[in-house]
C-alpha positions as CSV (number, residue, x, y, z in Angstrom):
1,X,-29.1,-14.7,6.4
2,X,-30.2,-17.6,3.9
3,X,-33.5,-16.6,1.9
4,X,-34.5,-13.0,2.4
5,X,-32.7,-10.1,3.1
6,X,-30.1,-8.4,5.7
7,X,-31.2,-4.9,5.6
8,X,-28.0,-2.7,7.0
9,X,-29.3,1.1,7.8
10,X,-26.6,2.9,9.6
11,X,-23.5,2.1,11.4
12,X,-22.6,-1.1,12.6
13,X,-19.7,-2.9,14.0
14,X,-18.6,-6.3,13.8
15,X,-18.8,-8.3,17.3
16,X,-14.6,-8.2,17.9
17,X,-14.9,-10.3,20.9
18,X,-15.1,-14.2,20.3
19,X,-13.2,-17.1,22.2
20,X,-12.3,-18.6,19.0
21,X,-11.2,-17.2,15.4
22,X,-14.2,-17.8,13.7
23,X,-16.6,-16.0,10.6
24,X,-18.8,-12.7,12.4
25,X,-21.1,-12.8,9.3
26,X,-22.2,-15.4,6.8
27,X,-24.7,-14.8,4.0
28,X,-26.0,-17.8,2.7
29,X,-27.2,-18.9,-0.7
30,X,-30.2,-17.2,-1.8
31,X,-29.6,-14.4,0.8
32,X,-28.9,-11.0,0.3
33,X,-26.2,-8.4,2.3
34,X,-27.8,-4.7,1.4
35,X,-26.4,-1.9,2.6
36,X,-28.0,2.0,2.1
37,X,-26.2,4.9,1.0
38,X,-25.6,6.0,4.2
39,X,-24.5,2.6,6.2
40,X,-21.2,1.4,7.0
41,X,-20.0,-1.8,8.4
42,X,-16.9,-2.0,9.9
43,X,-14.8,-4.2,12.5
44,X,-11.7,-6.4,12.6
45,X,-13.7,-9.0,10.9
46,X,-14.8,-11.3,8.3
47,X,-17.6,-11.6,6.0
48,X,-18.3,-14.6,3.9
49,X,-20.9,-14.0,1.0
50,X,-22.2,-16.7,-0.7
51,X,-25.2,-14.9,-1.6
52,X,-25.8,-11.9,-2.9
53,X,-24.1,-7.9,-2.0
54,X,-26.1,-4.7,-2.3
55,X,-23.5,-2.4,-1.4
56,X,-24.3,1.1,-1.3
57,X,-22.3,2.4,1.6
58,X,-19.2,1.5,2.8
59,X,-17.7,-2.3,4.1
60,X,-14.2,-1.4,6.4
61,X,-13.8,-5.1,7.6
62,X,-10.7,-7.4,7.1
63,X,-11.7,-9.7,5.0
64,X,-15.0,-10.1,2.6
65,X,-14.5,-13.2,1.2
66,X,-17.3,-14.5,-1.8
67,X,-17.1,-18.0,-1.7
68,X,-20.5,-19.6,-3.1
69,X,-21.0,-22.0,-5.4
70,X,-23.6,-20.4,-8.0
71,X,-23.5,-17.4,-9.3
72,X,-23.1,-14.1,-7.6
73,X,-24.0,-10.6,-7.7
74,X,-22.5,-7.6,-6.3
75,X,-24.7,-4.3,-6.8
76,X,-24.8,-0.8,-6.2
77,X,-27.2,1.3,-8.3
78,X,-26.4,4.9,-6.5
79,X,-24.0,5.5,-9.7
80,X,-21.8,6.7,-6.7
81,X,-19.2,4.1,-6.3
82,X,-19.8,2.4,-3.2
83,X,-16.7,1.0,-1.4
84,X,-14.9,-2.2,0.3
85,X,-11.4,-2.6,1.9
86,X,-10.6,-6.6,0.5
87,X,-12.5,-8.6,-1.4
88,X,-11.5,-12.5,-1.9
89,X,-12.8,-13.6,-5.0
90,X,-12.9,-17.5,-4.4
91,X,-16.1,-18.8,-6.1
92,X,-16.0,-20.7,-9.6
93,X,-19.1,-20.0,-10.6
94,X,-18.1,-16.4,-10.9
95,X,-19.7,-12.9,-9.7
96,X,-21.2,-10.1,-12.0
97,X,-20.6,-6.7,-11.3
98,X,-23.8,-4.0,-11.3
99,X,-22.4,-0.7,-10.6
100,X,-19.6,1.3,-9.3
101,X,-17.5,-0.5,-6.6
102,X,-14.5,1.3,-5.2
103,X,-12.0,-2.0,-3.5
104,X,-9.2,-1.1,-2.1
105,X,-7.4,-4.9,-2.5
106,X,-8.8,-7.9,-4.4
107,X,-7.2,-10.8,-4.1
108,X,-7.9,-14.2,-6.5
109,X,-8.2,-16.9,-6.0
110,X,-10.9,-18.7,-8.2
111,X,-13.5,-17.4,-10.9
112,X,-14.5,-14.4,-12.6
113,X,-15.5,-11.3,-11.9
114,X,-17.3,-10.2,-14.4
115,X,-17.9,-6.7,-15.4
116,X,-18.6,-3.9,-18.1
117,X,-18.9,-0.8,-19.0
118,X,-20.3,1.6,-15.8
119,X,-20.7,-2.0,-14.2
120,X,-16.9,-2.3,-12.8
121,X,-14.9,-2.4,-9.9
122,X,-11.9,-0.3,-9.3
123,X,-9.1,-0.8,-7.2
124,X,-5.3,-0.4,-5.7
125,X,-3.9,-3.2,-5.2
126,X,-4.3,-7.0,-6.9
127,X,-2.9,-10.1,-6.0
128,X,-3.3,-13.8,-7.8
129,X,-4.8,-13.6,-11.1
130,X,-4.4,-16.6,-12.7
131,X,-6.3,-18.0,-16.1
132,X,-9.3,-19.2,-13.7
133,X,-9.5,-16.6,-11.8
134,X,-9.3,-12.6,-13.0
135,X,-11.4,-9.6,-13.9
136,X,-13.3,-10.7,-17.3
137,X,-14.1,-7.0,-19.1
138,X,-13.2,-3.6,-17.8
139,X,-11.8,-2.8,-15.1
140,X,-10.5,0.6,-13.1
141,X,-7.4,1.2,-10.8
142,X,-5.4,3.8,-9.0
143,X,-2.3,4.3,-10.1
144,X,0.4,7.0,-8.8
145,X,4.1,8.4,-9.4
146,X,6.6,5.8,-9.0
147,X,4.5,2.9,-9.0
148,X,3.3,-0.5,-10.8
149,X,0.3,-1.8,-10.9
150,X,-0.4,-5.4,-12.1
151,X,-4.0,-5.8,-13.7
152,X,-5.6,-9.0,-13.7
153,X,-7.5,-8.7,-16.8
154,X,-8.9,-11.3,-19.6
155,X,-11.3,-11.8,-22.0
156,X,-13.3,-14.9,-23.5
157,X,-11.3,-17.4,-21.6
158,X,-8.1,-15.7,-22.3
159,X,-6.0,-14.5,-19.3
160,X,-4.1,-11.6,-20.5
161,X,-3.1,-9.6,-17.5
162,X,-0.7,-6.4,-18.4
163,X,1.4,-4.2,-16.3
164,X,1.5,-0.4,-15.6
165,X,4.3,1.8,-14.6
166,X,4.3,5.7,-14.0
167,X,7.5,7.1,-13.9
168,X,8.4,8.7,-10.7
169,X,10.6,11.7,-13.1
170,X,6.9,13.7,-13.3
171,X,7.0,14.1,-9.2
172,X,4.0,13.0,-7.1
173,X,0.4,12.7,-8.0
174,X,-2.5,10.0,-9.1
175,X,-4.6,8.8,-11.9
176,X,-7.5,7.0,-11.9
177,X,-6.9,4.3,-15.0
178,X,-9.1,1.7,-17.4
179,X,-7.7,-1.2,-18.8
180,X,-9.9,-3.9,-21.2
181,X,-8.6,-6.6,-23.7
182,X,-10.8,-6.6,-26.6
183,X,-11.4,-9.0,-28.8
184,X,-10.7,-8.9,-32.6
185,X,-8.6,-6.4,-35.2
186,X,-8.5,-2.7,-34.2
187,X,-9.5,-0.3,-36.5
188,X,-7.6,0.3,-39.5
189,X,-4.8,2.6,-38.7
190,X,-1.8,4.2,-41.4
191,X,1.2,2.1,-40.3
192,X,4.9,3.9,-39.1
193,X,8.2,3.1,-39.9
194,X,9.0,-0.6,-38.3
195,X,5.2,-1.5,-38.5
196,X,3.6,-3.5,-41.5
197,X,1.0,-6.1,-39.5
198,X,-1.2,-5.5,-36.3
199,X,-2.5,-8.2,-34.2
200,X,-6.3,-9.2,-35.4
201,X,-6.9,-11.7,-32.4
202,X,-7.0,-8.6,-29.5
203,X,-5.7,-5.5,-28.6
204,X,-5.8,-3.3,-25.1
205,X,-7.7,-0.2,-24.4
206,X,-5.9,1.6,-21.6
207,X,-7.1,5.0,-20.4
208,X,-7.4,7.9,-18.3
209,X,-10.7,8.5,-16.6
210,X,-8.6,11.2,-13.6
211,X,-5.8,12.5,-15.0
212,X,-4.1,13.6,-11.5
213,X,-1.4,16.2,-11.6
214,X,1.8,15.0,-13.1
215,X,0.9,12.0,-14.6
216,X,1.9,11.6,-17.6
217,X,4.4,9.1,-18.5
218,X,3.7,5.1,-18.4
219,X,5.6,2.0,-19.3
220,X,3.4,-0.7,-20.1
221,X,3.9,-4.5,-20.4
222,X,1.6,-6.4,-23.0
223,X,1.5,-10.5,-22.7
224,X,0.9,-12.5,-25.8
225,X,0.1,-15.9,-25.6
226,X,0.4,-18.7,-28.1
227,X,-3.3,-18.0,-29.8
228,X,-1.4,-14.3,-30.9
229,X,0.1,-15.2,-34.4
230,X,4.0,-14.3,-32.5
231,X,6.1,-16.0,-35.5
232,X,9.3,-13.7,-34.3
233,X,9.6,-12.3,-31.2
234,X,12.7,-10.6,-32.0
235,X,11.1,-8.2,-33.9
236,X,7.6,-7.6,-31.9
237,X,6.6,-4.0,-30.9
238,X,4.0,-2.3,-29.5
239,X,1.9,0.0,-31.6
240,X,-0.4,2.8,-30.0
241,X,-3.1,4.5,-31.4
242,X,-1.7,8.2,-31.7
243,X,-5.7,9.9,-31.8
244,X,-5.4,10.8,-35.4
245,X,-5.9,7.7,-38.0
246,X,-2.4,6.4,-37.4
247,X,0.0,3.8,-35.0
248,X,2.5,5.2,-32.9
249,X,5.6,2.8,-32.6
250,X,6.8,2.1,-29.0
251,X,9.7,0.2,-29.3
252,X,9.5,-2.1,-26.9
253,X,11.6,-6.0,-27.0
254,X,10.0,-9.5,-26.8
255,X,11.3,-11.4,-23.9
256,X,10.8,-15.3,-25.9
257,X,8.4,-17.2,-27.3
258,X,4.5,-17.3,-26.8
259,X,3.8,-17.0,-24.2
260,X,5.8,-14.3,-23.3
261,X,5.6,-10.3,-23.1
């Protein structure tokens, strides 16, 4: 599809039966891919998209790969999260987020994907991530007992992707998590013992939208980069807002000079 519209309205599989390894479905520039509510589209194959997605169903192929060369768009405006087994993010020119989007994998590989608030993508697994290529604003992810989960996150031009653990001690069990970097000073907080300065460049906003059953307890890894005002590394902690007007030290030991984490 190139200029108008690839209207999917029920089930449909992917032609598995080629002589060659090749693309099942391309959508041009200045097409569209929509999906209802109630489609799926499924196969052992690949989608290129470098148009525009309306997904409101669900996309079980191998590979949907956006690779155009403007910007793109991938919508759902059910307010149900719509979902995707892999997405390849591999287009400079970026691709905004409108909607819920439920990915199982992303994987990237170049430009943004650019979301906000209610307009995000959520996922379980993330690979790449690189200062031209990662999730610019909020994003969402699955997170379980046991487990890390790298998020590729950043924020004006800054790559600053952080790193989740839950400890496996609280048994099984999942969380569905939000992670942002925002830009600028936090609010003003009463400092602890080992504290006297806060970064005023950024902070991280990490949070729990699910809180699954015995999940509780995270180690987190924070990056700072040379734009962060890191004079001393030796002595850098993290601080976390304890919910009542004041910082919570966490300890926690710089591993060298910006950048480092």
């Amino acid at each position: 599809t190139s200029t108008g519209k690839l209207n999917v309205n029920g089930s449909v599989s992917l032609n598995l039966y080629k002589v060659k390894p090749t693309t099942e479905l391309i959508v041009q520039t200045g097409g569209t891919l929509q999906l209802a509510s109630t489609s799926f589209l499924f196969g052992s194959g690949k989608i290129e998209l470098q148009g525009n997605l309306q997904n409101e169903g669900s996309i079980t192929v191998d590979e949907l790969i956006v690779n155009g060369t403007t910007p793109q768009q991938l919508i759902n405006t059910t307010g149900v999260a719509a979902s995707i087994t892999k997405l390849i993010m591999n287009n400079a020119a970026g691709l905004t987020v409108q909607g819920l989007h439920d990915i199982n994998t992303i994987e990237l590989t170049s430009g943004l994907i650019n979301t906000s608030a209610n307009n995000t993508i959520s996922f379980r697994d993330a690979f790449g991530g690189s200062a031209s290529s990662y999730v610019n604003g909020i994003v969402r992810f699955n997170i379980s007992s046991g487990r890390s989960v790298d998020i590729p996150i950043g924020k004006n031009g800054a790559y600053r992707p952080l790193i989740l653990t839950a400890n496996s001690a609280d048994g099984e069990g999942s969380a569905l998590m939000q992670a942002e970097v925002i830009m600028g000073a936090p609010t003003v907080r009463t400092f602890p013992a080992g504290i006297i300065n806060v970064s005023n460049i950024r902070y991280y906003q990490v949070s729990a939208l699910t809180n699954g059953s015995n999940v509780r307890d995270f180690t987190i890894t924070l990056p700072y980069g040379t734009d962060d005002g890191v004079s001393d590394h030796t002595i850098l902690k993290i601080a976390k807002d304890n919910g009542a007007g004041a910082w919570l030290n966490l300890g926690g030991t710089g591993s060298g000079a910006a950048p480092g984490t």
